[in-house]
ROKE-424149 format. One record per residue (C-alpha): residue in three letters; x, y, z. Coordinates in nm, 2 decimals, decimal comma. Layout:
BEGIN
<pt><residu>ALA</residu><px>X</px><py>Y</py><pz>Z</pz></pt>
...
//
This chain:
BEGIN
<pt><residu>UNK</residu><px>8,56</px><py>9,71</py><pz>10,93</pz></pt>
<pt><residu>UNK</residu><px>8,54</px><py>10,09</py><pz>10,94</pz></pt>
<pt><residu>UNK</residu><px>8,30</px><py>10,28</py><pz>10,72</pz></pt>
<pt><residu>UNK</residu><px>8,46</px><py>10,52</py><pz>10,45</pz></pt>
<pt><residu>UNK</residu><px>8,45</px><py>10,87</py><pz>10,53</pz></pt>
<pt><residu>UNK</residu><px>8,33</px><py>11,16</py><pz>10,27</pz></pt>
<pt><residu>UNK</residu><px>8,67</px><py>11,35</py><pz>10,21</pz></pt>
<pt><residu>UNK</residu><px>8,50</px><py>11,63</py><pz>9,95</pz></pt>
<pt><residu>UNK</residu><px>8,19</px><py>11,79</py><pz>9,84</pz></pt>
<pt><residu>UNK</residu><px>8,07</px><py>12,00</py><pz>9,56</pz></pt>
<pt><residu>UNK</residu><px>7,82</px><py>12,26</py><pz>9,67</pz></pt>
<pt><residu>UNK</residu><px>7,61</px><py>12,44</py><pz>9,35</pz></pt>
<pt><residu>UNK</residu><px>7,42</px><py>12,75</py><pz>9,48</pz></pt>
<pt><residu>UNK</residu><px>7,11</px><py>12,84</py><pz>9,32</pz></pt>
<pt><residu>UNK</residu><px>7,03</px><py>13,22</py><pz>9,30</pz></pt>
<pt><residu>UNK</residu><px>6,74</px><py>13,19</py><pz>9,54</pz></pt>
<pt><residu>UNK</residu><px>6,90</px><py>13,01</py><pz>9,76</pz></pt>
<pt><residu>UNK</residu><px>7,17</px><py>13,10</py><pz>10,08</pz></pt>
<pt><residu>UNK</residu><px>7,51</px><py>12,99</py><pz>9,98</pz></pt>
<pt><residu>UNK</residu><px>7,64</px><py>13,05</py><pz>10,36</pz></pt>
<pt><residu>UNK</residu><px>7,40</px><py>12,82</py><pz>10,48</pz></pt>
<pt><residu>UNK</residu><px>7,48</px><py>12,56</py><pz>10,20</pz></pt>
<pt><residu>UNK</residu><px>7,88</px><py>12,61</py><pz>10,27</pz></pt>
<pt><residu>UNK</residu><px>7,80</px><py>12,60</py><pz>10,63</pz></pt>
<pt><residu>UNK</residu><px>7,64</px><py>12,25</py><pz>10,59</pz></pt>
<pt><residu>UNK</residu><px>7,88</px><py>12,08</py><pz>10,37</pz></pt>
<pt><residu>UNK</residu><px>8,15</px><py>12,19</py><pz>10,61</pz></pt>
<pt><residu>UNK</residu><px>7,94</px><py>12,09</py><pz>10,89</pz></pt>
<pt><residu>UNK</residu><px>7,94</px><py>11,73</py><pz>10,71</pz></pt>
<pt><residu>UNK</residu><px>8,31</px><py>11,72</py><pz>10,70</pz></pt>
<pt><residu>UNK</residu><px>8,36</px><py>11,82</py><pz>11,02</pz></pt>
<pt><residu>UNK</residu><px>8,13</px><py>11,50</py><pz>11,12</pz></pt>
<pt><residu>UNK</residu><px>8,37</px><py>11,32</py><pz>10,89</pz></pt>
<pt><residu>UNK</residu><px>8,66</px><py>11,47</py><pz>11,09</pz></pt>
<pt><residu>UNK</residu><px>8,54</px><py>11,37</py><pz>11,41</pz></pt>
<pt><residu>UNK</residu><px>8,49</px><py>11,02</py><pz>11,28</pz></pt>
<pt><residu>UNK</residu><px>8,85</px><py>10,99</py><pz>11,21</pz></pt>
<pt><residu>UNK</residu><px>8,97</px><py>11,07</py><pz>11,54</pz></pt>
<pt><residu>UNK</residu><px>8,68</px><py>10,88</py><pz>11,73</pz></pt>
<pt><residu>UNK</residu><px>8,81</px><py>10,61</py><pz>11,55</pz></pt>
<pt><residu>UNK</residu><px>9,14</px><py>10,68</py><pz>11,68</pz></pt>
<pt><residu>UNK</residu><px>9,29</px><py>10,82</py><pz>11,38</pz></pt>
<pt><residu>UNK</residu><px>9,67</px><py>10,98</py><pz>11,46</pz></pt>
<pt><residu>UNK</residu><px>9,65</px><py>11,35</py><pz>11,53</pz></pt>
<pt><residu>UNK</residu><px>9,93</px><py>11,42</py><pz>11,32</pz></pt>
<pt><residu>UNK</residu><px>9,67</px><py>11,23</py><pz>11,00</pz></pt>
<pt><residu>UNK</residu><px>9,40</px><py>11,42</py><pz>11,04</pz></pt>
<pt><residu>UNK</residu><px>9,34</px><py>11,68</py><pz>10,79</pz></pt>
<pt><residu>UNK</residu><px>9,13</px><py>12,09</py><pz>10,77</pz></pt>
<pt><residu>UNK</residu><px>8,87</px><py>12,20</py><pz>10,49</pz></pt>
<pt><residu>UNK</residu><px>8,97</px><py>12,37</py><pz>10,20</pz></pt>
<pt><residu>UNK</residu><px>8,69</px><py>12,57</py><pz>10,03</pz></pt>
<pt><residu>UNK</residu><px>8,75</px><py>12,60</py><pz>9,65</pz></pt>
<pt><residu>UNK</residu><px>8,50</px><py>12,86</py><pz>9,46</pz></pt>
<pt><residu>UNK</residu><px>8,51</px><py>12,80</py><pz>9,15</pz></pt>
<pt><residu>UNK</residu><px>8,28</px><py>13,03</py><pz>9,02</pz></pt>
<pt><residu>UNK</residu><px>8,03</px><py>13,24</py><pz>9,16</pz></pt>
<pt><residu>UNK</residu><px>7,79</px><py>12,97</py><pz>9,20</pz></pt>
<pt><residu>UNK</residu><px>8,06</px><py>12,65</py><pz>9,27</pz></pt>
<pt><residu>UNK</residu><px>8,24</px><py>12,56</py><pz>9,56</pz></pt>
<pt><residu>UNK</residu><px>8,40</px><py>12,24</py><pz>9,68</pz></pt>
<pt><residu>UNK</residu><px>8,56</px><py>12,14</py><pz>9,97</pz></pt>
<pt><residu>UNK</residu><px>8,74</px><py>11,88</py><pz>10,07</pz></pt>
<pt><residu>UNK</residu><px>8,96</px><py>11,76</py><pz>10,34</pz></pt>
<pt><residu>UNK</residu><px>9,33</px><py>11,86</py><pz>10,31</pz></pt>
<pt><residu>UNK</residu><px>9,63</px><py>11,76</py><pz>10,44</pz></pt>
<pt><residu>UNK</residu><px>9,77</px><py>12,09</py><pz>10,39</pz></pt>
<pt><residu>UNK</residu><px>9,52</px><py>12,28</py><pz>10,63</pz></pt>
<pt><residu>UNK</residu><px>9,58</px><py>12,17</py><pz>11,01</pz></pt>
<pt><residu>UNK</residu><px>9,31</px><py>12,00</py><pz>11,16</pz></pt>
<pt><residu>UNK</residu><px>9,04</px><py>12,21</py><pz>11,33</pz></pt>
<pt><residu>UNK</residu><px>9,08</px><py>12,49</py><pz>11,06</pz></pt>
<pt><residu>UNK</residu><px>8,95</px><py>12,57</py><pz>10,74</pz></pt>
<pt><residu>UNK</residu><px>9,11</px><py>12,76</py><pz>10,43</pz></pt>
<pt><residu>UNK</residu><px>8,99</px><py>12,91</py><pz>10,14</pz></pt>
<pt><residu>UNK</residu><px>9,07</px><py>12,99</py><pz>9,82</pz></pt>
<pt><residu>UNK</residu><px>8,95</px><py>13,11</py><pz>9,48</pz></pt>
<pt><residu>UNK</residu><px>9,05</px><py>13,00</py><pz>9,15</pz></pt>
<pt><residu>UNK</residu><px>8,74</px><py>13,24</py><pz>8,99</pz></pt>
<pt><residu>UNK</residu><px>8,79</px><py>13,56</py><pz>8,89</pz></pt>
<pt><residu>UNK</residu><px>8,50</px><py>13,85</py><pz>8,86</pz></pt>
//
């Protein structure tokens, strides 16, 4: 049976800490998730890009989309400064 694959994740920086290297792991993580898919021999034309949400200066998500071709990544903002 295959295993379910993580399709988004909310990443909360902390002041102190280094969002790059936090957004840099959770897409690292997807990308695992990605290359799960077509290991498992997922159709190219079904497997999906990240799209990075901020959502304020310390929230981001991102997720796997079906709108962002696979091997990119995409980003958008829905904060405002």
């Amino acid at each position: 049976m295959p295993q379910p694959t993580r399709q988004n994740l909310e990443v909360i920086v902390d002041p102190s800490e280094d969002k790059y290297a936090l957004l840099n792991e959770a897409e690292a993580v997807l990308r695992s998730a990605i290359e799960a898919q077509r290991l498992a021999g997922t159709d190219s034309q079904n497997l999906r890009g990240i799209m990075v949400t901020r959502h304020d200066s310390n929230r981001y998500t991102l997720r796997l989309d079906e709108t962002v071709p696979y091997g990119e990544s995409r980003e958008t903002t829905l904060y405002r400064a």
